[in-house]
PAVEX-562439 format. One record per residue: residue in three letters; x, y, z of N, C-alpha, C, CB in turn. Coordinates in steps of 0.02 Angstrom, whole numbers, padded with zeros to 5 digits, always signed. Last residue first. Glycine has a CB too. Example, Ala and Ser with C-alpha at 12.3 -4.5 7.8 and 13.67 -1.06 7.14 Angstrom:
# PAVEX-562439
SER+00642-00112+00354+00684-00053+00357+00645+00002+00394+00704-00030+00286
ALA+00660-00284+00390+00615-00225+00390+00660-00165+00390+00565-00224+00452
# end
This chain:
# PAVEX-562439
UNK+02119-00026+03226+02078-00053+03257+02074-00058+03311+02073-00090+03246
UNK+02153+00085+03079+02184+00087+03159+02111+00021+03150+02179+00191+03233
UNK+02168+00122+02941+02190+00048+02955+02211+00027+03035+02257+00033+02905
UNK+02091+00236+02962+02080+00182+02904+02104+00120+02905+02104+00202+02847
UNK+02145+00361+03011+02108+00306+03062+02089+00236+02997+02016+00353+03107
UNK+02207+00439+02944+02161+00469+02999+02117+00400+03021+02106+00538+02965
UNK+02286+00392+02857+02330+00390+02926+02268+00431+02962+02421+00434+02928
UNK+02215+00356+02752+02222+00302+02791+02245+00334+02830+02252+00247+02775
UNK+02179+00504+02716+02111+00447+02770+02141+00409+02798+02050+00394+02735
UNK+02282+00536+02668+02280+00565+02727+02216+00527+02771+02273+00645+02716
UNK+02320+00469+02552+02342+00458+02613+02328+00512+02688+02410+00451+02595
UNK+02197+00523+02486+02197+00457+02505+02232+00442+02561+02217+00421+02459
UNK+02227+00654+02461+02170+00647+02491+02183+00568+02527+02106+00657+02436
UNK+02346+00637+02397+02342+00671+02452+02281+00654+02493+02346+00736+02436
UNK+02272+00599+02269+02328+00539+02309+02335+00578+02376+02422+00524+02264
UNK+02184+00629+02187+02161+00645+02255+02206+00583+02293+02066+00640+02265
UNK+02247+00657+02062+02185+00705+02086+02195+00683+02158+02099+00690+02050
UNK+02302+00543+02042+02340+00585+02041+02312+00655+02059+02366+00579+01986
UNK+02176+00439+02063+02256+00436+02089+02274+00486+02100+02308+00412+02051
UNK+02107+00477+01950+02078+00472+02013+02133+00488+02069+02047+00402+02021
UNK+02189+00455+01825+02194+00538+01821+02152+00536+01940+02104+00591+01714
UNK+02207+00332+01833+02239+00358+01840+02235+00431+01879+02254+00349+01795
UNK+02050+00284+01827+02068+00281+01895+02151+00332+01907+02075+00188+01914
UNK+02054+00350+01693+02003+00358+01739+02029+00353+01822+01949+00302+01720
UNK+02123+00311+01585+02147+00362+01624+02113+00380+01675+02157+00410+01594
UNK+02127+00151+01556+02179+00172+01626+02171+00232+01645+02258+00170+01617
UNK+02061+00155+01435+02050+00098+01493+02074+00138+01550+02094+00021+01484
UNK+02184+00229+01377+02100+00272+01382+02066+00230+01410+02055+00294+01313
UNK+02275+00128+01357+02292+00226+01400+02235+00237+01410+02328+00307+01352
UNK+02219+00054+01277+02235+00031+01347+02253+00092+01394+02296-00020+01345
UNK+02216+00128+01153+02155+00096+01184+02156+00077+01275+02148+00023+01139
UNK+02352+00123+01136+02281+00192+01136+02237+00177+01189+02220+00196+01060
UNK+02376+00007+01101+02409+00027+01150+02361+00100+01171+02489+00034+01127
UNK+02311-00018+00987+02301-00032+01047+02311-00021+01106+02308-00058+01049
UNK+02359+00082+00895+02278+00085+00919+02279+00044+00973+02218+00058+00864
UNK+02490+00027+00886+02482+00084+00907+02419+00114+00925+02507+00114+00871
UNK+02486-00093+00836+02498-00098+00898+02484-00027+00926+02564-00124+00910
UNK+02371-00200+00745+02395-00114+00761+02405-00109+00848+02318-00046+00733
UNK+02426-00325+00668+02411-00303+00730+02422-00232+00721+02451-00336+00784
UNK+02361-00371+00506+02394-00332+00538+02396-00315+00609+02385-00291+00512
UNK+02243-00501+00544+02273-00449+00488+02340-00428+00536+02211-00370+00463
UNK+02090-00444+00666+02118-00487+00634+02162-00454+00575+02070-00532+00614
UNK+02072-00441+00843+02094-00421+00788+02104-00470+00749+02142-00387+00792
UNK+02034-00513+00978+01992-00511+00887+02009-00494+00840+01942-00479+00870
UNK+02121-00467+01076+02107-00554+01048+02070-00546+00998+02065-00612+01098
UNK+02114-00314+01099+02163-00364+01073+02177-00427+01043+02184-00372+01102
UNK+01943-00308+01083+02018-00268+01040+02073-00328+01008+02075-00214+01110
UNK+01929-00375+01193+01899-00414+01113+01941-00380+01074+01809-00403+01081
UNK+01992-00304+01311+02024-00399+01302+01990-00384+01219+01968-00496+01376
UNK+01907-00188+01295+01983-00187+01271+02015-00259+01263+02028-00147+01326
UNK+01800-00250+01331+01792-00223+01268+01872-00218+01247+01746-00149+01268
UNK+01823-00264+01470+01787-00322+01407+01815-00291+01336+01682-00320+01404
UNK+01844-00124+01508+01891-00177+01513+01873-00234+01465+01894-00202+01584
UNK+01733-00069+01504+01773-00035+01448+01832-00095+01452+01802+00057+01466
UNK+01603-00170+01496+01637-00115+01517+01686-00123+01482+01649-00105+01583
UNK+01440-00223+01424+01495-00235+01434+01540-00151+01454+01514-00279+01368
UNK+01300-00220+01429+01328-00171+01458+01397-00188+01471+01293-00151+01512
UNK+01253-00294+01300+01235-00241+01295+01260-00173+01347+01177-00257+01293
UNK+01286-00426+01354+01312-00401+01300+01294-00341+01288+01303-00436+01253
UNK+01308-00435+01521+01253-00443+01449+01300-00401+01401+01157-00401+01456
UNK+01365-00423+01656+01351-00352+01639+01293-00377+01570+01436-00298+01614
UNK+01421-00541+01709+01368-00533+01717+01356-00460+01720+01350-00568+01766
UNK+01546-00558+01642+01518-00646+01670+01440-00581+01665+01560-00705+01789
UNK+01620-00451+01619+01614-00511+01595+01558-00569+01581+01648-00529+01624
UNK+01613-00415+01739+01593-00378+01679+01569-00417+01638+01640-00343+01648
UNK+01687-00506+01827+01603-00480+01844+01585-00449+01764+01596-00401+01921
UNK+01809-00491+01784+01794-00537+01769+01713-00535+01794+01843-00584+01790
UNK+01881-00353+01763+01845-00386+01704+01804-00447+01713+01891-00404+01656
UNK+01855-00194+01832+01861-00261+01835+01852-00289+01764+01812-00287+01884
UNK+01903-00055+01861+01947-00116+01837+01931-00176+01828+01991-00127+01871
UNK+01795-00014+01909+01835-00001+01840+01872-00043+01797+01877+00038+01849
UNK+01802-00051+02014+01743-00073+01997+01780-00085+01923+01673-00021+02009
UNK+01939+00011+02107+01907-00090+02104+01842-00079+02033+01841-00129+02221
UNK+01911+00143+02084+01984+00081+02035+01965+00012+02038+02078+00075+02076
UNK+01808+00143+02167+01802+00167+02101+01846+00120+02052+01824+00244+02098
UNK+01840+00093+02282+01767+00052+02250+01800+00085+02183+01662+00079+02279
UNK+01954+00190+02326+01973+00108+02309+01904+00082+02284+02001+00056+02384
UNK+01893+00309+02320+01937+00291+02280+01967+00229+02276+01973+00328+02285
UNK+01798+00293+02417+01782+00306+02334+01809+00284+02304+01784+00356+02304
UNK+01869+00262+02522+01831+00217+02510+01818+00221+02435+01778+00220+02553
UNK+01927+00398+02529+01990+00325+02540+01933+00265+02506+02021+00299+02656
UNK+01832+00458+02555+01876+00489+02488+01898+00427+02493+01935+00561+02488
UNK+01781+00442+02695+01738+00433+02633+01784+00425+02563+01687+00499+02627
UNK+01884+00454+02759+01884+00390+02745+01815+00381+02698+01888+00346+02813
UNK+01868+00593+02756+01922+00574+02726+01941+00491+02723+01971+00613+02758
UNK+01732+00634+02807+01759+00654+02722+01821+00605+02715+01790+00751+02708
UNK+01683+00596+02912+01679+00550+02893+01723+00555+02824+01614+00535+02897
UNK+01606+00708+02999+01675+00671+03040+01700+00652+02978+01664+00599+03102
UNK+01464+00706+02967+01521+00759+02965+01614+00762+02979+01493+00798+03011
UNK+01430+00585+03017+01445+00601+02928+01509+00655+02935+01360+00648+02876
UNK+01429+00590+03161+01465+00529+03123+01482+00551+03052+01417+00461+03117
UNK+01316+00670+03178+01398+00685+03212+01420+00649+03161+01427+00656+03297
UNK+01202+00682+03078+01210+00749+03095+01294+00729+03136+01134+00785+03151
UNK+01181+00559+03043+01187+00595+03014+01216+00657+03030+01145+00593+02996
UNK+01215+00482+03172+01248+00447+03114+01259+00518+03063+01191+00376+03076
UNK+01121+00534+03256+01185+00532+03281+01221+00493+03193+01187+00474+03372
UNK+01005+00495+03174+01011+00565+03187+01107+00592+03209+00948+00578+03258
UNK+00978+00358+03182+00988+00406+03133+01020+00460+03143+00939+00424+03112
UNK+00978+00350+03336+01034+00298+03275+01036+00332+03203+00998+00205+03257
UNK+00950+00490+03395+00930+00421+03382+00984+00387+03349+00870+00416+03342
UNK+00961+00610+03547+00958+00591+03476+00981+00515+03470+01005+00641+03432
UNK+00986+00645+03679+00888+00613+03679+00926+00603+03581+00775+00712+03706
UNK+01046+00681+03755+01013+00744+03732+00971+00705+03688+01059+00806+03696
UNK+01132+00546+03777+01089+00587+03814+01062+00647+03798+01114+00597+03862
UNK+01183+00527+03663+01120+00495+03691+01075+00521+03743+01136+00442+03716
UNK+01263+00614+03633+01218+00637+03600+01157+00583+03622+01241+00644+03524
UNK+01343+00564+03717+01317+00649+03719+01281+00638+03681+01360+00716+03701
UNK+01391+00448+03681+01366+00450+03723+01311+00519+03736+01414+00437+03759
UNK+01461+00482+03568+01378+00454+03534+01352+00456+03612+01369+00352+03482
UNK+01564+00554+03602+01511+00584+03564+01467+00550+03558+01523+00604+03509
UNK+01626+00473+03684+01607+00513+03714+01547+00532+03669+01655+00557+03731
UNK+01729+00372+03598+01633+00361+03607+01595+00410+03655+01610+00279+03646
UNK+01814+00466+03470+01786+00455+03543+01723+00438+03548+01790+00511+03584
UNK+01851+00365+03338+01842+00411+03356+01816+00401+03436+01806+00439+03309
UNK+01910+00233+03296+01963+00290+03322+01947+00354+03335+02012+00302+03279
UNK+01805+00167+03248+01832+00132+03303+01880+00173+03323+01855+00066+03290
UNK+01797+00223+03118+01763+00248+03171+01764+00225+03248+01706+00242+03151
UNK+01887+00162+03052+01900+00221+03048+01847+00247+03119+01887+00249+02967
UNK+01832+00027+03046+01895+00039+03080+01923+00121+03069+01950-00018+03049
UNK+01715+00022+02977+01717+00036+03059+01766+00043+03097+01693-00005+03094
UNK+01759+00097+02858+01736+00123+02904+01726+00109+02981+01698+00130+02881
UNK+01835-00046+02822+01870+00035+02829+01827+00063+02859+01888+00081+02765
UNK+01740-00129+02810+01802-00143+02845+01839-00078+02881+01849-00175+02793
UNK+01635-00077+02735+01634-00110+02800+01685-00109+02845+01623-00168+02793
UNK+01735-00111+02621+01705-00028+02644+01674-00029+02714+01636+00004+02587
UNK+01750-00235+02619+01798-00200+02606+01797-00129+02669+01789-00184+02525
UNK+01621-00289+02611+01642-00322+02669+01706-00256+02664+01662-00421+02664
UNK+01540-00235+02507+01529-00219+02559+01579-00242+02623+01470-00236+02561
UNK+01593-00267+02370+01630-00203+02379+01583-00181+02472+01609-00134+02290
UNK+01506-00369+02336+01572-00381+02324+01615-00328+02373+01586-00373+02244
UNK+01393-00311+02354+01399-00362+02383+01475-00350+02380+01365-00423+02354
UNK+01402-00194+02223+01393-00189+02295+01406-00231+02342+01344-00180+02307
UNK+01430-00301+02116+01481-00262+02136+01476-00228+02195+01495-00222+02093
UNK+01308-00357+02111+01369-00393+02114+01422-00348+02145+01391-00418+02045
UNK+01208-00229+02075+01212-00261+02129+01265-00307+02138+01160-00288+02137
UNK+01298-00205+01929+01315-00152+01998+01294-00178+02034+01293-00085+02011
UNK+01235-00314+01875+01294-00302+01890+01332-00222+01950+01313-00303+01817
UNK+01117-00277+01901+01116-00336+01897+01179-00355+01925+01100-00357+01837
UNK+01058-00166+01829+01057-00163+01901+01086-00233+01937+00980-00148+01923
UNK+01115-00216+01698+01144-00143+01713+01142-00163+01806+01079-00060+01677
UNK+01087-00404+01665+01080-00322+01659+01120-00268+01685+01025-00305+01684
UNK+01117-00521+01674+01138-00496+01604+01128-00419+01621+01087-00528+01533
UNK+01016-00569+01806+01069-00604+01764+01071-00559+01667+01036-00706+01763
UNK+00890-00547+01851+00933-00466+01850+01000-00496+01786+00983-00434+01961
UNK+00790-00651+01897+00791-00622+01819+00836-00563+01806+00718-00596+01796
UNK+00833-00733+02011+00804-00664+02016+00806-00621+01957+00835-00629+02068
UNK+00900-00819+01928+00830-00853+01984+00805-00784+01985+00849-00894+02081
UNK+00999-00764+01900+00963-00785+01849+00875-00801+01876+01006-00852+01821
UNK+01070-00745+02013+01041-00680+01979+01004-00703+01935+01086-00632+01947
UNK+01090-00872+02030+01053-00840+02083+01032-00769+02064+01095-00838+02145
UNK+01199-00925+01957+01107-00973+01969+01082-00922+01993+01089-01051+02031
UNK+01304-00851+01954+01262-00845+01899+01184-00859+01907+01288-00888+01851
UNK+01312-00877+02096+01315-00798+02082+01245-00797+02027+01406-00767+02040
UNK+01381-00997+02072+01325-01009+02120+01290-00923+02092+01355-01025+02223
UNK+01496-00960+01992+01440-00997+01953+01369-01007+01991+01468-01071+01936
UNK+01578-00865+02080+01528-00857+01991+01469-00881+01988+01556-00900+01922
UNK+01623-00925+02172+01566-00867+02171+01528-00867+02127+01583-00805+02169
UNK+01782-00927+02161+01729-00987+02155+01660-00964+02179+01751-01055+02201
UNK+01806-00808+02100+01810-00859+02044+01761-00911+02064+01884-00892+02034
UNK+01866-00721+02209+01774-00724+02163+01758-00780+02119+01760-00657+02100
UNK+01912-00812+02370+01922-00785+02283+01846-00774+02260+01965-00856+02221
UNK+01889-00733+02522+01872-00784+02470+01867-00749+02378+01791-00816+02499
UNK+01925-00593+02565+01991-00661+02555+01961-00720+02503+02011-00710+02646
UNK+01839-00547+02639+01868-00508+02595+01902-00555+02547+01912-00459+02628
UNK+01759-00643+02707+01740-00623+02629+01779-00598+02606+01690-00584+02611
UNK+01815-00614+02840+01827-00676+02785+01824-00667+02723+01785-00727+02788
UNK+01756-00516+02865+01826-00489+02852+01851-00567+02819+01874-00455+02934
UNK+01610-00548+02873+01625-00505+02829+01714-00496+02809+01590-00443+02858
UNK+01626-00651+02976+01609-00671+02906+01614-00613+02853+01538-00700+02904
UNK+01667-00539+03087+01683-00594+03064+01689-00636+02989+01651-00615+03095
UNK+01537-00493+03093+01606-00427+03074+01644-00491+03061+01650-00358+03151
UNK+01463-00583+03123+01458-00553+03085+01486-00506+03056+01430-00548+03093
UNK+01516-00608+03253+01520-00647+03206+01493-00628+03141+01497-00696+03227
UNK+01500-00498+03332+01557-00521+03308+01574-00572+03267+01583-00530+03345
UNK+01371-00492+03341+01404-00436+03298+01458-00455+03278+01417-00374+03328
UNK+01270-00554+03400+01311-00589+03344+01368-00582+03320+01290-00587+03299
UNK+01162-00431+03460+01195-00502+03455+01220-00524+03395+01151-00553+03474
UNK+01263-00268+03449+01187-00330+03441+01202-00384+03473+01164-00364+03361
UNK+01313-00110+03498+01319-00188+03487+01248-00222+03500+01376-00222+03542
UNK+01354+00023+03390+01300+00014+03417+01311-00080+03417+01234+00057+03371
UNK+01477+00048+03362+01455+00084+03409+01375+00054+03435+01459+00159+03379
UNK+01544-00010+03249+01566+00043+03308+01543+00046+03359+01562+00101+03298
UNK+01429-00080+03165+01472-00105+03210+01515-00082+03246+01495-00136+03193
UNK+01381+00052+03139+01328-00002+03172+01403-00039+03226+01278-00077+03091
UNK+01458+00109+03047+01457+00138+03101+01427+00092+03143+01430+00198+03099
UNK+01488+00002+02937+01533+00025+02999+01517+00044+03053+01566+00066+02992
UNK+01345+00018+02904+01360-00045+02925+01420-00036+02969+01371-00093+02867
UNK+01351+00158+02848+01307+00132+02904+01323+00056+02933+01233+00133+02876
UNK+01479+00121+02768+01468+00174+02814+01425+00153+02847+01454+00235+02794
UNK+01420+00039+02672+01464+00042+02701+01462+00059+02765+01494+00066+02674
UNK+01308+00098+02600+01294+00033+02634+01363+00036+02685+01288-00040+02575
UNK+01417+00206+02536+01350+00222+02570+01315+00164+02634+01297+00227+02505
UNK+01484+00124+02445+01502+00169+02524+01472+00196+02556+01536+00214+02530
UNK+01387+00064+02386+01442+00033+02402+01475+00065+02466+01484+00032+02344
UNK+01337+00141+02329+01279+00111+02367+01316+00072+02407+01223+00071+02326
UNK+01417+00228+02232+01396+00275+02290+01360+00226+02329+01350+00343+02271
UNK+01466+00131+02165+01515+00167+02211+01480+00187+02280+01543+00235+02174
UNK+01364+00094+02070+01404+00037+02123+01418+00049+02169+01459+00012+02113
UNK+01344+00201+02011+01295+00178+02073+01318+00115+02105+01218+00165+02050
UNK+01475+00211+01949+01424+00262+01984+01403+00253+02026+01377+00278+01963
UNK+01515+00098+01868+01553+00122+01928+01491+00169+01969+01630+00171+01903
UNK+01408+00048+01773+01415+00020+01832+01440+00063+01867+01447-00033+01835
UNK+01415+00200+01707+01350+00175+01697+01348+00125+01767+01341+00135+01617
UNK+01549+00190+01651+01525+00235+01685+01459+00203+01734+01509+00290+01634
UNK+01556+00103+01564+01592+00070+01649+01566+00148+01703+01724+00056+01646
UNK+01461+00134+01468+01460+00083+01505+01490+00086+01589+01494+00037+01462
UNK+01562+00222+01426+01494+00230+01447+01466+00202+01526+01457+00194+01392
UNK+01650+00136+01380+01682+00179+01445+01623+00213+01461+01750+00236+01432
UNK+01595+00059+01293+01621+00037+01359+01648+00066+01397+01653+00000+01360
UNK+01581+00151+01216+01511+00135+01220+01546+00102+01283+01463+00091+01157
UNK+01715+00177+01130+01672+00225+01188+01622+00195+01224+01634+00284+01157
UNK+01801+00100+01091+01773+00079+01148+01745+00142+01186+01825+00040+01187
UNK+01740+00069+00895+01776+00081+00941+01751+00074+01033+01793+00144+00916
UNK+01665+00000+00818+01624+00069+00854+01660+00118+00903+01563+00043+00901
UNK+01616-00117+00762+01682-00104+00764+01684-00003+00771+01720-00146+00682
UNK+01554-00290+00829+01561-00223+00818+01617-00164+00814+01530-00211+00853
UNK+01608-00394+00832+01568-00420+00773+01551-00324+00778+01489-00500+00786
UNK+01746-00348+00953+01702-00418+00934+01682-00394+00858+01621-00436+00994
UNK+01783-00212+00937+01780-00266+00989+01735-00324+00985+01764-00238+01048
UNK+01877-00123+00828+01819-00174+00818+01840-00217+00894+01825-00228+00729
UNK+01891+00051+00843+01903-00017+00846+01854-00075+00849+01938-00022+00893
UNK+01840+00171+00800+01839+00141+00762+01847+00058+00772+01875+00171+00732
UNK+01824+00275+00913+01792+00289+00883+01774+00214+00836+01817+00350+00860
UNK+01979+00247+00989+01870+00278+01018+01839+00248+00992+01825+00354+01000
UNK+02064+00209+00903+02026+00155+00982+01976+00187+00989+02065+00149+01069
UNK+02046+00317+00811+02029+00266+00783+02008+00196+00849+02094+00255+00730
UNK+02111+00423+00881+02030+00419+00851+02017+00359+00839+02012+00456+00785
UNK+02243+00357+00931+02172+00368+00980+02094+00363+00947+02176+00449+01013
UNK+02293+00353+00808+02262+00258+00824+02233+00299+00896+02348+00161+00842
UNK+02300+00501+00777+02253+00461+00729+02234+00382+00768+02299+00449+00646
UNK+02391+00565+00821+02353+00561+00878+02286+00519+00834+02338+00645+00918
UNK+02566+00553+00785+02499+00560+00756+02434+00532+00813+02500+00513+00680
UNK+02730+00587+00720+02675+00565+00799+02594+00585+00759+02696+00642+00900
UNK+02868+00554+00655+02797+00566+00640+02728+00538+00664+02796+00556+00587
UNK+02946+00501+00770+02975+00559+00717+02929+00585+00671+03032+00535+00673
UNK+02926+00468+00929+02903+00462+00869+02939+00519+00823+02826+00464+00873
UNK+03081+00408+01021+03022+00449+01034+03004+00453+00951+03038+00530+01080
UNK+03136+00256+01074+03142+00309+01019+03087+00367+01017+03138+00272+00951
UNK+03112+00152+01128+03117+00204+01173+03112+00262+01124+03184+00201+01218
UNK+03093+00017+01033+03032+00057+01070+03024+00111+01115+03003+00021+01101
UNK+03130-00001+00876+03179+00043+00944+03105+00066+00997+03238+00144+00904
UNK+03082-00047+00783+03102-00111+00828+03128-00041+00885+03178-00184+00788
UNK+03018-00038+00658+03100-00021+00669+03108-00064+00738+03123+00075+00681
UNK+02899-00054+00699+02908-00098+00659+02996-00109+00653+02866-00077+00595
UNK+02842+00077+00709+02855+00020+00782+02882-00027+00738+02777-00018+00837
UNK+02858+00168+00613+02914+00162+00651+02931+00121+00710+02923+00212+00667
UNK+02752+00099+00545+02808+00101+00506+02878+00105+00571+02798+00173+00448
UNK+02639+00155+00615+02675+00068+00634+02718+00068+00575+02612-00016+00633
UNK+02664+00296+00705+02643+00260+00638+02675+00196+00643+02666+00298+00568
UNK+02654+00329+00882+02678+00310+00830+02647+00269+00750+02715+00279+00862
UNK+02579+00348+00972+02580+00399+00922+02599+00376+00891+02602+00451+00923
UNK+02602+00238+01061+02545+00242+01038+02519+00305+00994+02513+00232+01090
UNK+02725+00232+01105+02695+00192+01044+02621+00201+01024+02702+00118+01058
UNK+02730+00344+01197+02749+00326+01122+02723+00303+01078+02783+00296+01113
UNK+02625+00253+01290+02635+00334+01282+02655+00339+01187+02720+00368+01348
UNK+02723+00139+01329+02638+00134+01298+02625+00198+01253+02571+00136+01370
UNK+02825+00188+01371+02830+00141+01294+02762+00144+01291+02866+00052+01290
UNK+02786+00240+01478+02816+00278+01424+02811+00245+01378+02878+00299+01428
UNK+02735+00137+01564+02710+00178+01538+02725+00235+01476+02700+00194+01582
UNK+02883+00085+01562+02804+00042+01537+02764+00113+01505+02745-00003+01626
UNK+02935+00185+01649+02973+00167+01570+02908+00133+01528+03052+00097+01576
UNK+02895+00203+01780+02879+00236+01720+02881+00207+01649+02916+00285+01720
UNK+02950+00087+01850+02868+00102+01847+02855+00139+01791+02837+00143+01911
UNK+03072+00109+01842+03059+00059+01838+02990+00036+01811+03075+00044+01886
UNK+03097+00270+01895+03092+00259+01818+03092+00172+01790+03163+00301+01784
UNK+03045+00231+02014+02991+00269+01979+03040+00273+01912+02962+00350+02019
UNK+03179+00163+02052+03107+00129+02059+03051+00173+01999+03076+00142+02153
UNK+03287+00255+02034+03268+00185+01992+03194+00160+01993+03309+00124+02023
UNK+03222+00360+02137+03243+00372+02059+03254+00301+02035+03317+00420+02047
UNK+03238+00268+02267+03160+00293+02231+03182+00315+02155+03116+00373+02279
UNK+03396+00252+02237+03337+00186+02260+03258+00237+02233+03338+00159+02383
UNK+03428+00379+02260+03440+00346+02205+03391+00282+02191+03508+00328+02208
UNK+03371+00409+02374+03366+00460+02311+03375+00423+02273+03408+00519+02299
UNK+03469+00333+02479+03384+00324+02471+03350+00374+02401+03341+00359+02559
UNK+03595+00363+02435+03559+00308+02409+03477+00296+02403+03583+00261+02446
UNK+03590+00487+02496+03620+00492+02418+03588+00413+02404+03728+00503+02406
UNK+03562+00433+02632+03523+00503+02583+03523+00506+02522+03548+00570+02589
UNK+03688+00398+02659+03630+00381+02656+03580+00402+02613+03615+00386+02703
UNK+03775+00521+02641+03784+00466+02595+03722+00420+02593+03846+00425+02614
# end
């Protein structure tokens, strides 16, 4: 009987979670003759994959109306090298604080697990003076550096607490056969490393993707991401709302980290239980 409830409890939940998504799904084949009927579960009776072409290809996000490819370019363009400098910086900074102690260290693992917590909001504006001082304010390298900073205390976090669960036997062995801080990083530590590497990707990737308010503030009008571009969709239209291009629009924002999720959700939970949230 237990059993019969815990089944039932996850079956409400995931059709709690789903149903959103389904009404997006729908409505977004739908001809706005039949969103207009008002039944938003109704499945379409003349489905048409036309308000996708038209969010790519056609929608107007601001004074351009080019649709939002150029911002999924774009978010390409940040996520990439955000990701890889993001878990890359990471990782060596974990491993440092594993295993190799300085002075300070703890106060410096310190101010990093603070950072996680301070809002970005009050960041901005000191952020803005300071990329501007260093002429990057509006550009490509400008905003992926924001997003590295942003995305170091996190990835920091997870690696050294993933590597805080391996044996210090190994860096000992390998001290004594005479290898360096490089060498022990590259050749033991990496090889160890795939599944809180995957855990890290996949939270920089959905964090970067998702953002709007860095995009925003300090990508320039020329590298806005796909998130910017979907807020001018919705708030610029003018006339008729097309709910069914929008709703398009917001499925093709989402399928990136989605389709990320559903590709490598195995992968994910298996980093955190290999050491990701041990200390």
């Amino acid at each position: 009987m237990a059993r019969i409830g815990i089944y039932a409890f996850l079956v409400i939940s995931a059709l709690f979670f789903l149903l959103p998504i389904y009404i997006m799904i729908v409505t977004s084949i739908k001809p706005m003759v039949e969103i207009r009927g008002g039944n938003a579960l109704a499945w379409p009776v003349d489905w048409s994959f036309a308000p996708w072409v038209k969010a790519w290809t056609q929608a107007c996000t601001g004074i351009d109306c080019n649709g939002i490819s150029s911002g999924f370019w774009n978010s390409v363009k940040i996520t990439i090298p955000a990701v890889i400098l993001s878990v890359l910086v990471g990782s060596v900074t974990g491993y440092t604080m594993s295993f190799w102690n300085f002075r300070s260290m703890n106060l410096v693992f310190g101010v990093l697990v603070v950072a996680i917590f301070i809002p970005y909001q009050v960041l901005v504006f000191p952020l803005i003076r300071l990329s501007a001082a260093f002429n990057i304010y509006g550009t490509l390298h400008g905003i992926v550096l924001i997003h590295v900073i942003f995305g170091l205390p996190i990835t920091t976090l997870m690696f050294r607490n993933y590597y805080a669960s391996l044996p210090r036997e190994l860096i000992k062995a390998a001290l004594i056969d005479g290898a360096g801080y490089f060498r022990i990083f590259v050749q033991i530590i990496l090889p160890l490393s795939p599944p809180i590497i995957v855990v890290a990707i996949i939270w920089q990737t959905t964090t970067v993707w998702n953002d709007y308010l860095f995009g925003m503030v300090f990508a320039g009008r020329d590298n806005l991401p796909m998130t910017v571009q979907l807020n001018n969709i919705i708030n610029t239209q003018m006339g008729v709302r097309e709910y069914n291009m929008e709703m398009a629009a917001t499925i093709l924002a989402a399928l990136v980290p989605l389709a990320i999720y559903l590709l490598s959700g195995k992968w994910f939970v298996r980093g955190i239980t290999s050491g990701a949230v041990k200390g």
